[in-house]
SERO-4910 file (N, C-alpha, C, O; in steps of 0.05 Angstrom, whole numbers):
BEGIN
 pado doro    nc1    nc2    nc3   cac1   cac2   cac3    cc1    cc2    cc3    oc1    oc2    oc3
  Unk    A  -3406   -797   1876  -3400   -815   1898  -3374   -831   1893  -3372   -844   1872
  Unk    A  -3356   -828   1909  -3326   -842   1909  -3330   -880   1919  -3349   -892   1928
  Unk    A  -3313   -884   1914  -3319   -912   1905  -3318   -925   1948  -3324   -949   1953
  Unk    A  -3314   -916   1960  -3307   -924   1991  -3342   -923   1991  -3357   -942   1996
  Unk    A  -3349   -897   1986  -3390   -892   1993  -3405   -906   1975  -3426   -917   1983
  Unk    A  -3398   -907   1954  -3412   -939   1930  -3416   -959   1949  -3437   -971   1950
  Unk    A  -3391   -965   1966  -3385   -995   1975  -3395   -993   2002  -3399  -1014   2015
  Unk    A  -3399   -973   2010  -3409   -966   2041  -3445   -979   2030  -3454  -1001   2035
  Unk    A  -3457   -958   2015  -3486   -963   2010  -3487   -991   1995  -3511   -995   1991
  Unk    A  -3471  -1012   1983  -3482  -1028   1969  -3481  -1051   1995  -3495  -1072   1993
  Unk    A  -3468  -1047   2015  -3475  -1055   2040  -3493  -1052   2056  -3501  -1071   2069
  Unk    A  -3506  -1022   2057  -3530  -1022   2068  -3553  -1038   2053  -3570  -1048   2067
  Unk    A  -3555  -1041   2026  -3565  -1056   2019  -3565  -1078   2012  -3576  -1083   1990
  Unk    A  -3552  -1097   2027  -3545  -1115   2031  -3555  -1133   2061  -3563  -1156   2066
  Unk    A  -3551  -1110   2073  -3563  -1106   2105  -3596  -1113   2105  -3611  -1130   2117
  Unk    A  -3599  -1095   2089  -3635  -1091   2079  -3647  -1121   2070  -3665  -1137   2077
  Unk    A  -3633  -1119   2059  -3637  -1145   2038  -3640  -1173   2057  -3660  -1188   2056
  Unk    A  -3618  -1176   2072  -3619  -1195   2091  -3636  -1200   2110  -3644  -1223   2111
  Unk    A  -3647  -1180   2130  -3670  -1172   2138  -3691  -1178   2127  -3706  -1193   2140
  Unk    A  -3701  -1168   2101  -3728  -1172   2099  -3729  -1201   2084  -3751  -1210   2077
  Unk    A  -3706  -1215   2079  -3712  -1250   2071  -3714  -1258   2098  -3725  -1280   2099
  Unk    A  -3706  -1248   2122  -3699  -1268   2146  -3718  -1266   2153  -3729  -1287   2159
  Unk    A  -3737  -1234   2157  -3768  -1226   2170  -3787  -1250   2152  -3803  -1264   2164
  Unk    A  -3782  -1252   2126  -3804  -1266   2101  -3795  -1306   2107  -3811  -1324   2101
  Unk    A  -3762  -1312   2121  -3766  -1342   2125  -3780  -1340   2148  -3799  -1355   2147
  Unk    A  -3777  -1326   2174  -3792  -1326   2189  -3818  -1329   2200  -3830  -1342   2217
  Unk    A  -3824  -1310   2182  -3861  -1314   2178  -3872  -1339   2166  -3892  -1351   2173
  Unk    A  -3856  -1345   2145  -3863  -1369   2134  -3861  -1399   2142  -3871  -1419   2131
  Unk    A  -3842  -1400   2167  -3840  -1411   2184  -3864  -1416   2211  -3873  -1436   2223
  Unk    A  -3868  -1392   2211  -3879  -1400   2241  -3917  -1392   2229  -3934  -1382   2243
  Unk    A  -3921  -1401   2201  -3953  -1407   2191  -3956  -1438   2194  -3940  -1455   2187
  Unk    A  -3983  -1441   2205  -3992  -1468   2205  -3981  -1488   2191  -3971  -1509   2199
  Unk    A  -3985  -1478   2162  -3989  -1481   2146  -3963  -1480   2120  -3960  -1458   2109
  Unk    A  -3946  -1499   2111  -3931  -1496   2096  -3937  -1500   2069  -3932  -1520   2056
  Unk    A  -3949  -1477   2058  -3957  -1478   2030  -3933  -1471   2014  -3910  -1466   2022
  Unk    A  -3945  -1470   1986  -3932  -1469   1964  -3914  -1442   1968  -3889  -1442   1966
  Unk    A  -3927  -1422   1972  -3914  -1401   1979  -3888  -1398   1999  -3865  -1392   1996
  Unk    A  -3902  -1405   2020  -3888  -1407   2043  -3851  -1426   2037  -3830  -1418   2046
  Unk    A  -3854  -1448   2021  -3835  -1457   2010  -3812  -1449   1989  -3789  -1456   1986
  Unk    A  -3830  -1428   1972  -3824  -1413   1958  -3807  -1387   1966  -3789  -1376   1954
  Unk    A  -3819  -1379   1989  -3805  -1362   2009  -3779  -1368   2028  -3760  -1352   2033
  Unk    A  -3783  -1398   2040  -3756  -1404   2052  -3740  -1412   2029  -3716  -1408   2032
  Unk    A  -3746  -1421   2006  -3720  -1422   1980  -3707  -1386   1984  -3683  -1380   1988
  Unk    A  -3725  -1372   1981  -3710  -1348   1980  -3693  -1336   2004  -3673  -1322   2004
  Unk    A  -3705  -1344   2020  -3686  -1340   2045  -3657  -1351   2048  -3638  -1339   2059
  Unk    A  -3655  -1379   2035  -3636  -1387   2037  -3618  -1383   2003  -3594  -1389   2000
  Unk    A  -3634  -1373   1983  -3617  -1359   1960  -3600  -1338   1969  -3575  -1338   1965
  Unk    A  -3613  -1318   1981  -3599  -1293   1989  -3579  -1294   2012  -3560  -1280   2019
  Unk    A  -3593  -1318   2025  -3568  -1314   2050  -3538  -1327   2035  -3516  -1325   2046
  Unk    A  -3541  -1337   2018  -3515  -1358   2008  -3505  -1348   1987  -3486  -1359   1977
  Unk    A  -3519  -1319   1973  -3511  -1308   1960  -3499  -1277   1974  -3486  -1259   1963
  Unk    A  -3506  -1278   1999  -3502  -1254   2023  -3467  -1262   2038  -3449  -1248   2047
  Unk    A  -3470  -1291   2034  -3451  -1304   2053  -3424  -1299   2024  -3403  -1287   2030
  Unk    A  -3426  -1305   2007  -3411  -1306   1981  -3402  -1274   1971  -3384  -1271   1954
  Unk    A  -3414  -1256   1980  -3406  -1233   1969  -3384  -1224   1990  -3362  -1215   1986
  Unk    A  -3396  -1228   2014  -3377  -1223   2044  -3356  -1235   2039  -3337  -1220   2035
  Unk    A  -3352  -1258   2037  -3322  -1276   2025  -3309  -1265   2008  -3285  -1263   2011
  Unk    A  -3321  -1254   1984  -3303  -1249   1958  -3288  -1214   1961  -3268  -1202   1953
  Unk    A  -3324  -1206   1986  -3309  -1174   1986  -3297  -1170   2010  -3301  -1147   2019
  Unk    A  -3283  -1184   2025  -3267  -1181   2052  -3243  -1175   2046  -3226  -1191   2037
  Unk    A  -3238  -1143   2052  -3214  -1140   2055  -3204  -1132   2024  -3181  -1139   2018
  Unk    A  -3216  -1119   2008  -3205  -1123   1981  -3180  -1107   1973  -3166  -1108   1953
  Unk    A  -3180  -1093   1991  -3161  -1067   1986  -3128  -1077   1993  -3107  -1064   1990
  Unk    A  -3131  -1103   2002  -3103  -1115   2020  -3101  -1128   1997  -3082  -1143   2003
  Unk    A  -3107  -1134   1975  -3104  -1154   1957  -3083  -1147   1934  -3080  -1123   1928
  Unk    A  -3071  -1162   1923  -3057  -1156   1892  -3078  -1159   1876  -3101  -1167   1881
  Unk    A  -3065  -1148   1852  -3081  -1145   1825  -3092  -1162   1824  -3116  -1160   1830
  Unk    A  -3083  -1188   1815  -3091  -1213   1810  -3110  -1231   1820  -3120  -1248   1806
  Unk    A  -3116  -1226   1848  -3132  -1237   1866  -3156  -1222   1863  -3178  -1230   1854
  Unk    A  -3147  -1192   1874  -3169  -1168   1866  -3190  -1172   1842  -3212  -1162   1842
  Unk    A  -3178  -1192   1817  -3187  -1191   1798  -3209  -1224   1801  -3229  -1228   1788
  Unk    A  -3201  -1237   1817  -3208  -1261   1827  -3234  -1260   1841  -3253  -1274   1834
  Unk    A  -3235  -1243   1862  -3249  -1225   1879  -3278  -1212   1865  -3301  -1210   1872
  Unk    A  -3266  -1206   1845  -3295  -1186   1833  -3311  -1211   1813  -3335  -1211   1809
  Unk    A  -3295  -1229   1804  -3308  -1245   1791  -3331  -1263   1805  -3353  -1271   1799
  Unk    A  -3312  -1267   1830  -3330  -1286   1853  -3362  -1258   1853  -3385  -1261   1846
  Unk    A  -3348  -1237   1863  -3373  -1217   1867  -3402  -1222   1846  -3426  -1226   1853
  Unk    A  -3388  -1218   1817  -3406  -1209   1798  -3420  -1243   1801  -3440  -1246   1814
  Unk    A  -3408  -1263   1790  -3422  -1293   1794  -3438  -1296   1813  -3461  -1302   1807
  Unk    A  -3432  -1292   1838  -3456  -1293   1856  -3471  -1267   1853  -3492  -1276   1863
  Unk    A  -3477  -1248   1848  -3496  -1231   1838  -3516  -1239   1816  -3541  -1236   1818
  Unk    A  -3498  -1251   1791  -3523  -1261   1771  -3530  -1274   1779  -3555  -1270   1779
  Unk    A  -3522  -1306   1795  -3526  -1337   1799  -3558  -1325   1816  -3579  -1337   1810
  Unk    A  -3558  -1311   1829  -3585  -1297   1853  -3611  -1287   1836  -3633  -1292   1846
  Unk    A  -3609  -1274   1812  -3634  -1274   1800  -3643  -1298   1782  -3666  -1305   1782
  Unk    A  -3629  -1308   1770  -3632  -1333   1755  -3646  -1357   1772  -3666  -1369   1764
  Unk    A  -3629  -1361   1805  -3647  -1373   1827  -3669  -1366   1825  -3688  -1378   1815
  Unk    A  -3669  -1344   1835  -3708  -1333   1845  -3719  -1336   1821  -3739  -1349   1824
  Unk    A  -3715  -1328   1792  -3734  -1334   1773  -3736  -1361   1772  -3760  -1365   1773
  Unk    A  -3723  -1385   1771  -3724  -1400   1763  -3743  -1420   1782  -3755  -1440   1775
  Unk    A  -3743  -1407   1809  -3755  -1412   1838  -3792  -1406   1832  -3812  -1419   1831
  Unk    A  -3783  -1378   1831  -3829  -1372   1827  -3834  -1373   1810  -3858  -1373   1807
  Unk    A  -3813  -1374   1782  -3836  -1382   1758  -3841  -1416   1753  -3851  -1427   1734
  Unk    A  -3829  -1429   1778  -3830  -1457   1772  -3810  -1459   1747  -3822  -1474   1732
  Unk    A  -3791  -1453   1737  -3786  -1467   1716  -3770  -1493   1715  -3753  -1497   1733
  Unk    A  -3772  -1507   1700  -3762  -1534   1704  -3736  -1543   1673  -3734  -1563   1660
  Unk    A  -3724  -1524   1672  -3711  -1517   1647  -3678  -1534   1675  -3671  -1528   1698
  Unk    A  -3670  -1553   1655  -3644  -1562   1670  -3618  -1541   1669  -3600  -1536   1685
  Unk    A  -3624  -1533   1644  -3592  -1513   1626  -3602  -1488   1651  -3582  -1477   1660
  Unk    A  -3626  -1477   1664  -3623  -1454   1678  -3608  -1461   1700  -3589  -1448   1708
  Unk    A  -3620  -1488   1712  -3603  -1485   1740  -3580  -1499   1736  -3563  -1499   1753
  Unk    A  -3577  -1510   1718  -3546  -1519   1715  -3524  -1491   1710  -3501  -1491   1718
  Unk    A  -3533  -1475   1701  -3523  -1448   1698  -3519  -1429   1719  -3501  -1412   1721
  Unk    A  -3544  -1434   1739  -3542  -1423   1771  -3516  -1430   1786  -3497  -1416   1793
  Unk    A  -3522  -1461   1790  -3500  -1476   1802  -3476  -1471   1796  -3459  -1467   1813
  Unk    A  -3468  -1469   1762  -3434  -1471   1751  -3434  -1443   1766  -3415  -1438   1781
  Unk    A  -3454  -1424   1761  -3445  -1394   1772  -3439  -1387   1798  -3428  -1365   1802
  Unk    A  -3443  -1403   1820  -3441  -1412   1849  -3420  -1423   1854  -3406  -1420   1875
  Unk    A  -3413  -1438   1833  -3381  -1461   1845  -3364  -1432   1838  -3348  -1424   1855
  Unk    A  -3367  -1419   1817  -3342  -1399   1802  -3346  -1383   1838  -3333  -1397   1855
  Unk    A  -3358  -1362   1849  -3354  -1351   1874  -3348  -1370   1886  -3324  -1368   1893
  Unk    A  -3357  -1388   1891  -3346  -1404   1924  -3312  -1407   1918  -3294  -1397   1932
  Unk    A  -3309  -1423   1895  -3274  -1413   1889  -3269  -1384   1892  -3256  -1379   1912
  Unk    A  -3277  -1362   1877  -3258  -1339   1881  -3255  -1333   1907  -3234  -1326   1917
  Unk    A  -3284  -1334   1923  -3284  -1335   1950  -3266  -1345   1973  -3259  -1330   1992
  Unk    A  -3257  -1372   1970  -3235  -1391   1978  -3205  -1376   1973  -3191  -1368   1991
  Unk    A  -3201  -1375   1951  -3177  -1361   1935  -3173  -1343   1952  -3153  -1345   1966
  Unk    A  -3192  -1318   1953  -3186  -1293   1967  -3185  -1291   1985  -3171  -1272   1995
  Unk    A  -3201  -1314   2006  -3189  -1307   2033  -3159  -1322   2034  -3138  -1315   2046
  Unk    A  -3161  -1336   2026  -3132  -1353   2027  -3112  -1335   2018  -3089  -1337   2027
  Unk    A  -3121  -1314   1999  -3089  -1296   1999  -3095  -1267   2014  -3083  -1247   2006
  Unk    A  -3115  -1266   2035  -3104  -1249   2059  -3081  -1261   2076  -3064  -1247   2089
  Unk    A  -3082  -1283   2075  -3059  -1289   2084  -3024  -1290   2079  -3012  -1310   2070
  Unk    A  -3019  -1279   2082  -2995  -1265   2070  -2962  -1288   2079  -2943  -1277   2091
  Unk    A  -2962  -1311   2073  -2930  -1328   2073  -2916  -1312   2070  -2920  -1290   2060
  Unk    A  -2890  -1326   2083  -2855  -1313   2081  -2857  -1319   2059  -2872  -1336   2050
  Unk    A  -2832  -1301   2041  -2822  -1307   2014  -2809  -1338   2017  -2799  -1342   1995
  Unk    A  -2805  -1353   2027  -2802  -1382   2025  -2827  -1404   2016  -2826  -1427   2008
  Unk    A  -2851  -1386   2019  -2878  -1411   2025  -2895  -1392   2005  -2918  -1401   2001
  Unk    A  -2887  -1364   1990  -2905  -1358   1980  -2919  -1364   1955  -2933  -1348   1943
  Unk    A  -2916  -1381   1950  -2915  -1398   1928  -2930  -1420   1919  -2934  -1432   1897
  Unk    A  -2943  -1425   1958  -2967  -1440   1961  -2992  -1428   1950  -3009  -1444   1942
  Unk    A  -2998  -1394   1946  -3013  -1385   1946  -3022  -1392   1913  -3045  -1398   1909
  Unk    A  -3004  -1390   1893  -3019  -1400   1863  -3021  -1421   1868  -3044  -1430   1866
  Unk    A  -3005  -1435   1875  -3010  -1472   1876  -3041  -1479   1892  -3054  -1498   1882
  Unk    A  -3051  -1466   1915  -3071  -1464   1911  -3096  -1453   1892  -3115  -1465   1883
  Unk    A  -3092  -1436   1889  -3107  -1419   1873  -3112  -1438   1836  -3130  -1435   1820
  Unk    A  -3090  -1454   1836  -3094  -1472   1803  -3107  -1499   1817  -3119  -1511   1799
  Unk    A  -3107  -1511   1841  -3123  -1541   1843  -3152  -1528   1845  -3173  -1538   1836
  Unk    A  -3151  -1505   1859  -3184  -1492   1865  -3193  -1487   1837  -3214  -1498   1831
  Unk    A  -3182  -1473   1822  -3187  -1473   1797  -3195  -1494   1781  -3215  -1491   1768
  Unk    A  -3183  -1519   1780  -3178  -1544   1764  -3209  -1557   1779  -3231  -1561   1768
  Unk    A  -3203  -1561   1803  -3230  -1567   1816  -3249  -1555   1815  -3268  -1571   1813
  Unk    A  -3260  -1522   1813  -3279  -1516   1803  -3292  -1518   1776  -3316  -1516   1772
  Unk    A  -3276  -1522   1760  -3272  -1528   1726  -3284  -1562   1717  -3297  -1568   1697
  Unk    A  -3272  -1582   1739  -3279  -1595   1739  -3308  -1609   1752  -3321  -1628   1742
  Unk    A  -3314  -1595   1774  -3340  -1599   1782  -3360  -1590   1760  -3378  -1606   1754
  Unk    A  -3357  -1563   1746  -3379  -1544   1727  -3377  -1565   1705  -3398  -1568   1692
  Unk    A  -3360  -1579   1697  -3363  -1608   1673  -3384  -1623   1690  -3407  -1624   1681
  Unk    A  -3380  -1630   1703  -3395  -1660   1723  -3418  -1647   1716  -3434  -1663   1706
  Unk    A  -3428  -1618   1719  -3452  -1617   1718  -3469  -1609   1702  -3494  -1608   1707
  Unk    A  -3456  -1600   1679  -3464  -1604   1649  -3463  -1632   1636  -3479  -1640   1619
  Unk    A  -3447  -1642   1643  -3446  -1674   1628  -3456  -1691   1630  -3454  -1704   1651
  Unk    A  -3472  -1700   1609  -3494  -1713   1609  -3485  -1746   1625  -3500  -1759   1640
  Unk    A  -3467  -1751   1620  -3454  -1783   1636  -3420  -1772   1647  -3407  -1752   1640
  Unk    A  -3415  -1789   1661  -3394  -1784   1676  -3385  -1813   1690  -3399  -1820   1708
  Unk    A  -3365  -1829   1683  -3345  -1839   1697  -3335  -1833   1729  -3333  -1811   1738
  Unk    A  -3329  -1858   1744  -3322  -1857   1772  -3297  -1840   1771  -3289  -1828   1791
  Unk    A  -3281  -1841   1743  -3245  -1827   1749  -3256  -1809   1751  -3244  -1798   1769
  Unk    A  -3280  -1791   1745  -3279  -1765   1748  -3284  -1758   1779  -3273  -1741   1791
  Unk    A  -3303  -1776   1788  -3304  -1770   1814  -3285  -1774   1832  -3281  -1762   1853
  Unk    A  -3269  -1795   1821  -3237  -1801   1836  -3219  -1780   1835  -3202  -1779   1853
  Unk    A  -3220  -1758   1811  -3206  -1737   1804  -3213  -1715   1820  -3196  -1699   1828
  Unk    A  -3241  -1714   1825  -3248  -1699   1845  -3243  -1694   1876  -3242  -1672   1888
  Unk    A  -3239  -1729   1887  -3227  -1723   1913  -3202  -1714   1903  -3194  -1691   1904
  Unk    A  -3193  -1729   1895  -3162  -1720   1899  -3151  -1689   1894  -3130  -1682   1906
  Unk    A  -3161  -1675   1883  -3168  -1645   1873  -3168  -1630   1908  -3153  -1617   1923
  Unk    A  -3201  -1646   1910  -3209  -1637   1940  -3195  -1637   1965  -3196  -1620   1983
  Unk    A  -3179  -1665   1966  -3160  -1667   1987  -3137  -1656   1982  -3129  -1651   2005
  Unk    A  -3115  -1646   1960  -3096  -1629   1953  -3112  -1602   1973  -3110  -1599   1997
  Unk    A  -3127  -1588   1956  -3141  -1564   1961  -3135  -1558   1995  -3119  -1543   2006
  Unk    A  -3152  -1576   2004  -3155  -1575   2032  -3124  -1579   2049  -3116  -1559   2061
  Unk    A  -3111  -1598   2049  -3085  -1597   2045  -3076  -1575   2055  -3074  -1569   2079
  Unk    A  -3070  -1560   2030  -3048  -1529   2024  -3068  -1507   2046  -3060  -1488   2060
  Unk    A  -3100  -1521   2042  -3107  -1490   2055  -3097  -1490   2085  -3089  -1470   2098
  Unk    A  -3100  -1517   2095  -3087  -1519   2125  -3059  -1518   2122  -3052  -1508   2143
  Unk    A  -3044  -1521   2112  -3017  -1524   2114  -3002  -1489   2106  -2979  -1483   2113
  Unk    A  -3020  -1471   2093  -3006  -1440   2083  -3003  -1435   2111  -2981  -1435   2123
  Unk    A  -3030  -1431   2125  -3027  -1409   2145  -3004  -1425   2170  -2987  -1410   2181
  Unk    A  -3004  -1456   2177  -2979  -1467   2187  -2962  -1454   2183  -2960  -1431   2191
  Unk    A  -2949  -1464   2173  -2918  -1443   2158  -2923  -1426   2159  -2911  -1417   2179
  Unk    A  -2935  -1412   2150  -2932  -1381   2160  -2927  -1371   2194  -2914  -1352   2204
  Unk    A  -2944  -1392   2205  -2935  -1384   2237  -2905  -1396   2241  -2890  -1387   2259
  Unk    A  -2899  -1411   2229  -2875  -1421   2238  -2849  -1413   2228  -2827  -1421   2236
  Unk    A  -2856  -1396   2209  -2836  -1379   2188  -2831  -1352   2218  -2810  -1345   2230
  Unk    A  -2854  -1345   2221  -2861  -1321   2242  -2853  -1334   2272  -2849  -1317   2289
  Unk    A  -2851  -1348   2275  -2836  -1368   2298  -2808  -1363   2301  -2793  -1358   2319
  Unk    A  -2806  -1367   2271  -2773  -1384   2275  -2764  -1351   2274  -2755  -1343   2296
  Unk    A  -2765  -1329   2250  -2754  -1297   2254  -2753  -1293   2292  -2735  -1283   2306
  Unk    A  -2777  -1303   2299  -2772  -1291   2331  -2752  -1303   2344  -2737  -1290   2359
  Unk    A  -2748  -1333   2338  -2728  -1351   2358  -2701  -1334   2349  -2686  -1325   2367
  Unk    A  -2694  -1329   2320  -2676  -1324   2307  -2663  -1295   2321  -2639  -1293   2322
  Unk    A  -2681  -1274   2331  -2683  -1246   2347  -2676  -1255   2378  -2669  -1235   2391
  Unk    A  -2676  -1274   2390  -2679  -1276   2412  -2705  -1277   2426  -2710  -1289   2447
  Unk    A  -2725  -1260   2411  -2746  -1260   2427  -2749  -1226   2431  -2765  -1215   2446
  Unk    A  -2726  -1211   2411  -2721  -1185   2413  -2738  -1169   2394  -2750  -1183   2378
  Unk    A  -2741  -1148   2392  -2751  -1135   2374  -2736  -1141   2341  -2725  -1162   2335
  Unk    A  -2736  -1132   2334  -2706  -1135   2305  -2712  -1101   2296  -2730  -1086   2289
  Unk    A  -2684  -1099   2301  -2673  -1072   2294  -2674  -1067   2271  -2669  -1090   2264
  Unk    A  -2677  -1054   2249  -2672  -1044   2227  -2644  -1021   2208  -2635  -1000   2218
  Unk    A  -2642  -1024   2200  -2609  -1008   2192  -2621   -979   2190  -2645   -975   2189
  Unk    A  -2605   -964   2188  -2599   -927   2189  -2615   -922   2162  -2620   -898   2163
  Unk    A  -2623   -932   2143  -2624   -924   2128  -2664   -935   2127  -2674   -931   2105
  Unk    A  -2683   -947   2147  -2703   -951   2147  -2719   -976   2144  -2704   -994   2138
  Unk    A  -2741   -981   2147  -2750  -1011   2138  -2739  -1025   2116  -2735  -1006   2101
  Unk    A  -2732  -1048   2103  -2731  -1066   2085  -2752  -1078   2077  -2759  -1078   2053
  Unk    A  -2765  -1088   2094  -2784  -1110   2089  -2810  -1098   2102  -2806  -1088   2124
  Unk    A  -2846  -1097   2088  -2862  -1104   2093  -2869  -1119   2117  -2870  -1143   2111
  Unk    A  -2874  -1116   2140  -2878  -1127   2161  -2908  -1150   2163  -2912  -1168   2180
  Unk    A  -2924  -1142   2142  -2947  -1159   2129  -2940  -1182   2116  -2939  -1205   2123
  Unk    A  -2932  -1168   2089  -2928  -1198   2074  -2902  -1204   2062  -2899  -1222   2045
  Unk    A  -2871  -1179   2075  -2848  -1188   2064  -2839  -1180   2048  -2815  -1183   2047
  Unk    A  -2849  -1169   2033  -2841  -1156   2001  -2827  -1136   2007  -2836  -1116   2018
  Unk    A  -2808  -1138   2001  -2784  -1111   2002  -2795  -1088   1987  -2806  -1089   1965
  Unk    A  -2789  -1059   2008  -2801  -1037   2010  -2775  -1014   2012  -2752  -1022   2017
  Unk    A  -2779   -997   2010  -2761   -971   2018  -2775   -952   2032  -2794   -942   2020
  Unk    A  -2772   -946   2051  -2777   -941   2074  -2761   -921   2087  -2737   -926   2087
  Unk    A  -2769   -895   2099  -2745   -873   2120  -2754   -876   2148  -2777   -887   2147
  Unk    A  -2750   -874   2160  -2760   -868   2193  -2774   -882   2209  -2783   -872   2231
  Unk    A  -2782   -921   2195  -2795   -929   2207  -2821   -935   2203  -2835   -951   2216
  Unk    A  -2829   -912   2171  -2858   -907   2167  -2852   -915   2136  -2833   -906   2122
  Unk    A  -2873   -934   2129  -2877   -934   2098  -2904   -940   2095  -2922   -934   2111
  Unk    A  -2909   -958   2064  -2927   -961   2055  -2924   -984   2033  -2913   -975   2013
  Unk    A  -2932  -1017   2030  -2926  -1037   2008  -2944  -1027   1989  -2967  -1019   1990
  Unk    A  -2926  -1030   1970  -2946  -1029   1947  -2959  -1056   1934  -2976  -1056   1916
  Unk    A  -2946  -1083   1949  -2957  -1101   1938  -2983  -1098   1960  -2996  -1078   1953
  Unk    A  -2991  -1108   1980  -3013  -1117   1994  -3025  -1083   2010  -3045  -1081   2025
  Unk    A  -3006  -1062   2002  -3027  -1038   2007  -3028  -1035   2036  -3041  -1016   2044
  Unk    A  -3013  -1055   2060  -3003  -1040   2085  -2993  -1019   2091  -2980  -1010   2072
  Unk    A  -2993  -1002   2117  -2988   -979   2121  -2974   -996   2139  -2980  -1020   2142
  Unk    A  -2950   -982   2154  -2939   -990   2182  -2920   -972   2191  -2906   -963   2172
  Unk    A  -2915   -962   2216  -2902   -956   2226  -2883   -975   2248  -2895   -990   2264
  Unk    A  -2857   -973   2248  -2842   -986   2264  -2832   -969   2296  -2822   -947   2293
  Unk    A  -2833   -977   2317  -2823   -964   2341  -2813   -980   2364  -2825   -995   2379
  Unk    A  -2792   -975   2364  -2766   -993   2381  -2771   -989   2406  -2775   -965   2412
  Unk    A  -2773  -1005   2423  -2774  -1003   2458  -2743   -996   2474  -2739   -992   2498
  Unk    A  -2726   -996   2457  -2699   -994   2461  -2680   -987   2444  -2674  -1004   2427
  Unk    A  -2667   -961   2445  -2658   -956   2430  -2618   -964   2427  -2605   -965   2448
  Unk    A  -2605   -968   2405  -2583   -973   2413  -2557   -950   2421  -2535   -959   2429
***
């Protein structure tokens, strides 16, 4: 099995999976009666869906990605995969062990960052703004690093939580402000065209029409090797 049908079936089971927690919060829902079980059952409902919601994030789109991210990507994957059995055991065997779920949790913040990270670099900035994309990617970092302390550490100081907004509000920040610029980078090339197509020289594409990265290109038709677009170019007018 080639790695496209791996990824096709680890989806169907995924599908499966979702289903029979939603059929099992359901039922457990609509009993008289909210027993031990029944509670035990909506925890699982809501483990898998947040570990369902976390894999979708980290695996969207992976093939558009650079190395680096790609590598970002699988980490988020595998973390929310372990963080999901450690939950449920730690859920029906009752255990009351702090180091397990403190171990759940640090494993949850690591995806929700790679998660963040990766969708943030489908988004592809002009070579002017691309630059936001590590600069994000190190406060998400610093901030995930820093929360997984908070919650191992037995005491903790207000700077740390002061360190934390400020972390959090940078973060948030850049993530609204990449895709900005980017429309206005994509703005301004159009004002700059007239509003025209933009012609390309005799000799074929230059630039990535995705994310910019200069390409070599014949007839209109290439392929980036950074972000793995295909494109074809076709003029409404020729000169």
């Amino acid at each position: 099995m080639n790695g496209r049908g791996l990824y096709k079936s680890a989806l169907k089971v995924l599908i499966g999976t979702i289903g029979l927690s939603a059929a099992l919060g359901i039922y457990a829902l609509l009993r008289q009666d909210l027993d031990e079980w029944s509670g035990k059952t909506l925890g699982t409902t809501l483990f898998v869906s947040a570990t369902s919601l976390l894999i979708m994030l980290n695996a969207a789109s992976l093939e558009k990605r650079s190395f680096g991210y790609l590598l970002i990507s699988f980490v988020g994957l595998l973390a929310a995969l372990a963080a999901l059995p450690v939950f449920l055991y730690a859920l029906w065997l009752e255990v009351d062990e702090d180091q397990l779920w403190k171990s759940a949790v640090s494993l949850e913040v690591i995806s929700v960052f790679a998660g963040h990270s990766s969708l943030l670099s489908l988004r592809r900035p002009s070579t002017r703004y691309r630059s936001l994309l590590p600069i994000a990617t190190s406060i998400g970092g610093a901030l995930a690093a820093l929360v997984i302390w908070m919650i191992w550490a037995e005491e903790f100081e207000s700077k740390q939580w002061r360190a934390a907004g400020v972390l959090s509000i940078l973060l948030l920040s850049v993530t609204i402000v990449t895709p900005i610029l980017s429309r206005l980078a994509a703005m301004d090339e159009h004002g700059k065209s007239g509003g025209k197509p933009v012609r390309t020289g005799p000799d074929g594409v230059h630039h990535c029409p995705n994310c910019g990265r200069a390409v070599r290109a014949s007839g209109g038709k290439g392929r980036c090797t950074e972000c793995g677009a295909g494109f074809a170019v076709k003029f409404d007018a020729r000169r």
